[in-house]
C-alpha angles and dihedrals in degrees: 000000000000105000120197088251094039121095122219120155141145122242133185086001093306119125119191104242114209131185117235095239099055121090122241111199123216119266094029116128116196115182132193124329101027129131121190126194141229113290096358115147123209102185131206127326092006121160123204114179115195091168109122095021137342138299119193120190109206120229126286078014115141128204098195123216119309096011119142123198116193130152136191129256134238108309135173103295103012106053087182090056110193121313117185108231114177121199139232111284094022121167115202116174127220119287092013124157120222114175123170094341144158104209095177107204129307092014116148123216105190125229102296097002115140122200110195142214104320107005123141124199100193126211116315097003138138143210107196123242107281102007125127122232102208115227111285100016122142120200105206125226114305101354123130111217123184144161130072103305099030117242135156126302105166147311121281131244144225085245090050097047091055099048090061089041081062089062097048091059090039092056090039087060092036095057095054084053097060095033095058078054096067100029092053093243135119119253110245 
């Protein structure tokens, strides 16, 4: 999997650990604690940064072009500081900003969007391209925030939901094309 402008390496004892099946883009450079699902994609340019505690990116989960994914280490108060675990079915749009995050599965982060310390998209929510989720803010289930900083706009619906759940099976299918592109073998 290690291509020659890819970057995967171990730091403080910590080793990314990748499933076979996910797609690593060139020019990403994912370092330490880091896991990393079936079928996940994490496209071009991408930086995950496991350096101070962990990050997991769920399966069929897709950090889109640009994204980087960092977290904070123990601290005074919270000895577990604040890892970034990202659940199954994630969206997250290109140039976005996770740091220290629970994104629970099938939440969506827009294009440019940054989630701070402590924050928690639950199941099926979004945070709006661009917008700014402030330390220690929860979207609830099925609610779109957005601004800067991020509040509520409305409640989601079953139309909505499905329409992200398409881009997750999009990107699923799009990422073994590419990847068949870099490992020498046909998409299926």
């Amino acid at each position: 999997m290690q291509r020659p402008d890819t970057t995967i390496i171990a730091i403080n004892g910590k080793t990314p650990r990748i499933h076979d099946s996910a797609f690593i883009a060139p020019g990403c450079r994912i370092i330490g604690d880091v896991e990393i699902g079936p079928d996940a994609s994490i496209w071009y340019n991408c930086v995950l940064r496991g350096d101070v505690t962990r990050i997991v990116i769920g399966a069929r989960t897709n950090v889109q072009d640009g994204s980087v994914i960092h977290c904070d280490g123990p601290m005074p108060g919270r000895p577990e500081g604040y890892p970034t675990i990202i659940g199954d079915d994630v969206l997250i749009g290109h140039m976005a900003m996770i740091h220290g995050t629970v994104i629970e599965d099938k939440g969506f982060v827009g294009f440019a969007a940054q989630t701070m310390n402590g924050c928690v998209i639950e199941r099926e929510g979004m945070l709006a391209a661009g917008a700014l989720l402030a330390p220690n803010k929860r979207i609830p289930a099925r609610q779109l925030w957005s601004g800067r900083p991020a509040v509520f706009m409305r409640d989601l619906d079953d139309r909505a939901i499905a329409g992200l759940q398409m881009g997750v099976a999009h990107y699923v299918e799009n990422a073994k094309v590419h990847k068949a592109l870099y490992d020498g073998a046909p998409a299926d």
